[in-house]
C-alpha positions in Angstrom: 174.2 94.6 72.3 172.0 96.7 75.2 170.9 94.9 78.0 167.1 95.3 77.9 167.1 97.8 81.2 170.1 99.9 78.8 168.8 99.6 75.5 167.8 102.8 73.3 164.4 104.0 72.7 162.9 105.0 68.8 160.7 107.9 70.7 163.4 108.6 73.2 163.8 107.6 76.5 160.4 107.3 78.9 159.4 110.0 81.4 159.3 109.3 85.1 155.3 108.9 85.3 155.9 106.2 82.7 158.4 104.5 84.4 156.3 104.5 87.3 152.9 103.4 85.8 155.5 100.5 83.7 156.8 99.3 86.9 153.4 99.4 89.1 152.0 97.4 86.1 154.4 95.0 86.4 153.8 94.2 89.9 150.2 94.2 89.8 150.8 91.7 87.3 152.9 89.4 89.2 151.0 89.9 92.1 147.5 88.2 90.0 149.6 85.2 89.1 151.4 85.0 92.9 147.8 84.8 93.8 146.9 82.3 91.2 150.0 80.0 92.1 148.8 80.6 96.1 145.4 79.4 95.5 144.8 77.1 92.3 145.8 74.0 93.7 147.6 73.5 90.2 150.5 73.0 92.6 149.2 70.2 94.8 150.3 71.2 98.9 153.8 72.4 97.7 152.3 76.3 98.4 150.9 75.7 101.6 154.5 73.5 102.7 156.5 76.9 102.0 156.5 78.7 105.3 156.8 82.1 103.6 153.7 81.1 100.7 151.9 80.2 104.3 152.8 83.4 106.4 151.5 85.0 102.5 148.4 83.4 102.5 147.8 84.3 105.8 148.5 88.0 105.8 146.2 88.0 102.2 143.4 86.4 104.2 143.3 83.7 101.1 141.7 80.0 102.1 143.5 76.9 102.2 141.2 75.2 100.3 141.9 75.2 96.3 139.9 77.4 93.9 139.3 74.5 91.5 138.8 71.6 93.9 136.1 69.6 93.4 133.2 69.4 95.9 131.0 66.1 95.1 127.8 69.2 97.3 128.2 70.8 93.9 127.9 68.0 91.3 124.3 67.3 89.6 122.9 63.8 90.5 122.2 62.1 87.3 118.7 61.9 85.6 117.0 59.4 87.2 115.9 56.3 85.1 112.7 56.5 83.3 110.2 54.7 85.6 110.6 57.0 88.2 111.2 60.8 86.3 108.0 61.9 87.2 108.7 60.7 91.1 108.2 64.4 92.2 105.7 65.3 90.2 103.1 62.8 91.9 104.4 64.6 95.3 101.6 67.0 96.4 102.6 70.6 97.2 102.6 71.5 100.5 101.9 74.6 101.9 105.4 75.7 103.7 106.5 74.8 99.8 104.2 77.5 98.4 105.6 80.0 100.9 108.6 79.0 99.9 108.8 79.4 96.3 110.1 82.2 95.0 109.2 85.2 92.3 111.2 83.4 89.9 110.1 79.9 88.1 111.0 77.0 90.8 112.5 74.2 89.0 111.5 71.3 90.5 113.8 67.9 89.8 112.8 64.5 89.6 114.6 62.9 92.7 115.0 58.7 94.0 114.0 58.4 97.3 116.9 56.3 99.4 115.3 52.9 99.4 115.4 52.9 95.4 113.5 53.8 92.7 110.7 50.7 93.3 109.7 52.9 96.6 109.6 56.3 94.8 107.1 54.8 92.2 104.7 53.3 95.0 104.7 56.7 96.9 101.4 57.4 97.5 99.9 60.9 96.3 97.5 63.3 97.9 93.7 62.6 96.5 92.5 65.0 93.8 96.3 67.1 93.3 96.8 66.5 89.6 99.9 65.0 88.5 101.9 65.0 84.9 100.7 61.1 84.8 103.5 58.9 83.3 101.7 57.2 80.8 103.0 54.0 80.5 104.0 54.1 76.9 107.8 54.2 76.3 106.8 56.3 72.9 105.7 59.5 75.0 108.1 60.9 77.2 106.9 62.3 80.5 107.8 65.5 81.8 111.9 65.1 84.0 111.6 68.3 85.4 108.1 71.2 86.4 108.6 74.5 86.7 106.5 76.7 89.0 105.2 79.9 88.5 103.4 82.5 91.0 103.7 86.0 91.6 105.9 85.5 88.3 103.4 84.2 86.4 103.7 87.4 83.6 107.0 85.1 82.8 105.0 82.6 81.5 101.7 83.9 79.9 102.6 87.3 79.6 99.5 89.8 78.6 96.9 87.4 79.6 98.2 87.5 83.7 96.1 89.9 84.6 93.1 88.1 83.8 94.0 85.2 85.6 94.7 87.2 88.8 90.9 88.0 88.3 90.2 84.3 88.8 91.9 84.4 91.7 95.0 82.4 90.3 97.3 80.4 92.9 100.2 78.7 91.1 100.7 77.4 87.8 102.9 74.2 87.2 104.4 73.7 83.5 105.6 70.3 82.5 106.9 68.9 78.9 105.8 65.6 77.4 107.9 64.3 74.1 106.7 62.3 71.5 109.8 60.5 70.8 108.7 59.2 66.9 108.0 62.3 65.8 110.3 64.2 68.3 107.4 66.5 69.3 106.8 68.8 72.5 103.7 68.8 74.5 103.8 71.7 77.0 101.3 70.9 79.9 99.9 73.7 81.8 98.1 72.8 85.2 96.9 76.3 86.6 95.4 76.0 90.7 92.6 78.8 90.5 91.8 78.0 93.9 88.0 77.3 93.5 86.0 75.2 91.0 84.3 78.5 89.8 87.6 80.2 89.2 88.4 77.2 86.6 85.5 77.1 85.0 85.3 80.8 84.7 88.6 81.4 83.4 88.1 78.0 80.7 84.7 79.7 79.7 86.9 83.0 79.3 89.6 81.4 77.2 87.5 79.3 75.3 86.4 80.8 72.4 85.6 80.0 68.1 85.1 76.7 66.4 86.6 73.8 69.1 85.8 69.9 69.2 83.5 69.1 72.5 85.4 66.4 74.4 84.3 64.3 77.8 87.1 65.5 79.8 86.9 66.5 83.0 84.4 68.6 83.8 84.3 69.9 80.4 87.2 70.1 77.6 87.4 71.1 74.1 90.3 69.9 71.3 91.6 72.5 68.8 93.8 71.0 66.2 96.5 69.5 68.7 95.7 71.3 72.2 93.5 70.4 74.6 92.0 72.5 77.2 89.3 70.9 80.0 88.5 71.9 83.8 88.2 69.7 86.6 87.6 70.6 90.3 90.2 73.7 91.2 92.2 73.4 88.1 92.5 74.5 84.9 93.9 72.3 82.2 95.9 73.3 79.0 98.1 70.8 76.8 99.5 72.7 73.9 100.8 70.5 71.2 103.4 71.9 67.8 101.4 74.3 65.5 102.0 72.1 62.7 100.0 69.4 63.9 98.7 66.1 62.3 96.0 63.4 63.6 99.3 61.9 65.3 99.8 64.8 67.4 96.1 65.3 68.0 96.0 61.8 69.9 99.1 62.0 71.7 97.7 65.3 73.0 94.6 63.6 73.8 96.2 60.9 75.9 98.1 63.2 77.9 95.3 65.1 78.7 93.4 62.2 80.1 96.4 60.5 81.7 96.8 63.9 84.2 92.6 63.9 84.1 92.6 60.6 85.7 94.8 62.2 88.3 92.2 65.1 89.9 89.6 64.1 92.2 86.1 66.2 91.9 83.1 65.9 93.1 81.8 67.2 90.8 79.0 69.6 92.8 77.0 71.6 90.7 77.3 75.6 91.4 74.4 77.0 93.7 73.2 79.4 90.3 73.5 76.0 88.2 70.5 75.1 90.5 69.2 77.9 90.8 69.1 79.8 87.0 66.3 78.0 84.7 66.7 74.3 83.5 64.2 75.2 80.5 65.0 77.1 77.1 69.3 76.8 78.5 71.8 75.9 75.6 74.4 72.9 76.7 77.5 74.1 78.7 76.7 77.6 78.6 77.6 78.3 82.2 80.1 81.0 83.0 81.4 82.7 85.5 82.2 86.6 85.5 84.7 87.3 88.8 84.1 90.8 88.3 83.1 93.6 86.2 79.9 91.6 85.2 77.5 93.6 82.8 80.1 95.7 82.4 80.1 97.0 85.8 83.5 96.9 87.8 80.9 96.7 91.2 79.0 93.4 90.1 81.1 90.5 91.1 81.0 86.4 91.0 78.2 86.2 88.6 76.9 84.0 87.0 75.7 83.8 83.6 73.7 81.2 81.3 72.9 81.4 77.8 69.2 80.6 76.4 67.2 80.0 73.4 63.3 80.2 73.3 61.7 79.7 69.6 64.7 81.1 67.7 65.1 84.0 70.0 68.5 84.0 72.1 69.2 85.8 75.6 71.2 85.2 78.8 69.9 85.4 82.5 72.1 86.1 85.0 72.3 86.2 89.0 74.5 86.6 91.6 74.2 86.6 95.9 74.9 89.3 98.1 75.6 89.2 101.7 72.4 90.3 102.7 69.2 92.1 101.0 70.3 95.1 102.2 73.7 94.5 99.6 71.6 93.4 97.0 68.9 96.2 97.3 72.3 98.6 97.0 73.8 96.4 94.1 70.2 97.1 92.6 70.0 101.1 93.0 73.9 101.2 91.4 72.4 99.0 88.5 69.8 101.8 88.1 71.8 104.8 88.0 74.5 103.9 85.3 71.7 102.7 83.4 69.8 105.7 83.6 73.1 107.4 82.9 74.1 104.8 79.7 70.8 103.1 78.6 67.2 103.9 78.3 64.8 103.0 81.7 61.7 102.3 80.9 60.1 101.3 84.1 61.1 100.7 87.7 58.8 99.4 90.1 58.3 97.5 93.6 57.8 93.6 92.8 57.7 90.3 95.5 60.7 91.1 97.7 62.5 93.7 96.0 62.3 95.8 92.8 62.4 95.0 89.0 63.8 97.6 86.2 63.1 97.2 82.4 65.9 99.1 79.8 66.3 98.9 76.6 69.7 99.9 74.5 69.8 100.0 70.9 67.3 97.7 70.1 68.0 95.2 72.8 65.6 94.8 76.1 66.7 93.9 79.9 65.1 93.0 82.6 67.0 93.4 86.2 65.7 92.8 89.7 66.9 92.2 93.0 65.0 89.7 95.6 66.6 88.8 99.3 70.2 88.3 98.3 69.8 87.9 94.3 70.3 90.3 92.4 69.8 88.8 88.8 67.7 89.1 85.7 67.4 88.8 81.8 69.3 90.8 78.8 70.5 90.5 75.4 66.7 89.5 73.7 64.8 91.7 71.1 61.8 91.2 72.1 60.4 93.0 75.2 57.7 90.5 75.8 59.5 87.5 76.1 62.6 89.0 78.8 59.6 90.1 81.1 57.6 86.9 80.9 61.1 84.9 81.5 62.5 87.4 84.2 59.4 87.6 86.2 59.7 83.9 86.2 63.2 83.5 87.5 62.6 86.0 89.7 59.0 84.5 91.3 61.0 80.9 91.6 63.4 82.8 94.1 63.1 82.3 97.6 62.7 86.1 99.4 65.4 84.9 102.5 
């Protein structure tokens, strides 16, 4: 019988190239598992004993240390128990962590502190951060882990990020609640707009259609099992399963108010809140435009109230400039793209500024600018009633 090296070939015997690729196979292949044997650590310290599997390793430049060795730097800690999950969560965020985080989601996990898990409960948090509040009840699950999410936040609410960036968004930190009976998921969204104004504005943008009025924070609103509210800087969302029942409505509820309880507000009205008329103003009507307001990409941070006066509906709205001289030019753009879009149908000199009346289909406006206002009254069908209402907004003004 051949040896294997003398046995006949079927196709006849290789070519030289053959031979040559067969045989520089072979060694590459023995080379991988000399390499493996060198540096597994299957072997224990038998390889690194041999002086010539030394003088190898040397010459290869291949560590000492074993490819599958374990290093205890590279193990998880486990989950830590229950009372104290949401430890890092009642941290606040500092700002060298903000520079830090990254354009991908931060996950951020629950830690013990040394001295156990009784001194990472009492840690004390900074007033007025809001935290995903452990509620106390061993039926809903607070949130182990938050992820972070800034100039990523498309990764999160994609389509919609640009009109939080209007708002002058900051961060936005994502935690998950579990209802363990029904083995539901409560995603909690806590978005840092920066300013009161940018959270309300945004919540007044978002909200929108039939909702259920709630007391909750500033203001908050229930639809089927979400809840959405503002409070100080912050911007609240709890989103509960789509198929929701009265169960899930409540345990959205309490979660809501748990992190409520957890932002600090002084609740300050807005200078326009003071400012726009008490009289004729429908409930919670206050919004905030950041930009483009009218329609026009050069109005910015105004504000805008809704109003009802014997059945007939309109909105006054104002904003400050930086000095009459801004609002006078705010005032003379106003004029020319209605001139160029609308109908004008009078412009004249009036107590510290100028007052226009338009009209566009059907629908009157009064605009005027005073000192630093620039503000006035739209959306009404009757002519009489915006001047009567604008000219009164616009005498209660001071002129400085």
């Amino acid at each position: 019988m051949p040896t294997f090296l003398g046995r006949r070939y079927t196709r006849g015997k290789p070519g030289r190239m053959e031979q040559v690729l067969g045989a520089a196979l072979l060694i590459f292949v023995a080379a991988i598992g000399l390499t493996f044997g060198l540096t597994s650590g299957l072997f224990g310290q038998q390889a690194s004993r041999s002086p010539l599997a030394w003088a190898a390793k040397r010459v290869l430049g291949i560590s000492d240390r074993p490819l599958f060795a374990l290093d205890l730097a590279d193990t998880q800690s486990p989950a830590p128990p229950g009372e104290v999950r949401v430890a890092e969560a009642t941290l606040p965020t500092t700002l060298n962590e903000r520079e830090r985080t990254t354009p991908k989601a931060t996950t951020v996990p629950n830690k013990v502190d040394q001295a156990g898990p009784k001194a990472a409960s009492q840690a004390a948090p900074a007033a007025g951060r809001p935290r995903f509040a452990d509620l106390g009840d061993p039926q809903i699950a607070s949130p182990i882990q938050i992820d972070r999410y800034t100039d990523n936040l498309y990764e999160k609410i994609d389509g919609r990020e640009p009109q939080y960036r209007q708002f002058g968004f900051v961060e936005l930190r994502v935690g998950q609640y579990q209802y363990v009976p029904g083995k539901m998921v409560f995603d909690a969204y806590i978005f840092d707009m920066g300013e009161p104004v940018n959270a309300m504005g945004i919540y007044m943008t978002e909200k929108s259609g039939s909702v259920h009025a709630m007391n909750l924070g500033r203001e908050g609103y229930a639809s089927g099992a979400s809840v959405y509210f503002w409070k100080s800087r912050y911007y609240v969302n709890i989103l509960g399963p789509a198929d929701a029942d009265e169960q899930a409505a409540k345990v959205a509820e309490r979660i809501a108010r748990g992190i409520d309880a957890t932002i600090a507000d002084t609740r300050e009205p807005f200078w326009a809140d003071k400012i726009l008329p008490a009289g004729d103003r429908e409930a919670n009507s206050l919004s905030y435009r950041a930009s483009s307001g009218l329609g026009f990409d050069f109005l910015q941070r105004m504000f805008v109230a809704n109003y009802k006066t014997a059945g007939k509906t309109y909105q006054m709205y104002v904003l400050r400039a930086d000095s009459p001289a801004a609002a006078r030019g705010l005032f003379d753009k106003f004029a020319e793209a209605t001139a160029k879009y609308d109908k004008v149908l009078s412009r004249s000199a009036s107590p510290g500024g100028q007052t226009l009346v338009s009209e566009s289909m059907g629908s009157f406006g009064v605009t005027f600018c005073k000192g630093i206002y620039f503000g006035g009254v739209a959306e009404c069908e009757d002519r009489a009633l915006v001047e009567q209402k604008a000219a009164a907004f616009r005498d209660g003004l001071p002129e400085k």
